[in-house]
BASE-372596 format. One record per residue (C-alpha): residue number from 0; y, z, x. Coordinates in steps of 0.05 Angstrom, whole numbers. Each point is the difference from the previous one (the first is absolute). Layout:
<sites>
pos; yy; zz; xx
NUM; Y; Z; X;
...
</sites>
This chain:
<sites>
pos; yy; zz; xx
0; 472; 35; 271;
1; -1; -12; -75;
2; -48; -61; 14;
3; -52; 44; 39;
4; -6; 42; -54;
5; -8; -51; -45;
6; -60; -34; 40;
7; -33; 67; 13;
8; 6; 16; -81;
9; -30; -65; -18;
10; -48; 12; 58;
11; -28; 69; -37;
12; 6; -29; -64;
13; -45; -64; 22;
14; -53; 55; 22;
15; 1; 37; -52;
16; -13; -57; -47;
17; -54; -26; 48;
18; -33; 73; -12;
19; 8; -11; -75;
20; -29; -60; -6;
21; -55; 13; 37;
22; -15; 64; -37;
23; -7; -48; -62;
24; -33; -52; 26;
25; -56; 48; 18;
26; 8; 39; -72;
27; 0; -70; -32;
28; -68; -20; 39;
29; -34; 57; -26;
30; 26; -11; -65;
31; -26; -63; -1;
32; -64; 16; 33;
33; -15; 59; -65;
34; 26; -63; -52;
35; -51; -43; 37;
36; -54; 47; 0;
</sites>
């Protein structure tokens, strides 16, 4: 019980990071399109 909780936690918390990251990969491009501009 305690470990299916676990793997769905880490589950949501691996998305969530994946939404993150993504978000500031694509903040980060256009940073670094204006700074290459």
């Amino acid at each position: 019980m305690v470990l299916d909780h676990l793997e769905m936690f880490y589950e949501i918390l691996e998305r969530t990071s994946q939404r993150i990251l993504s978000k500031w990969g694509v903040q980060a491009n256009k940073h670094h399109a204006i700074i290459s501009l």
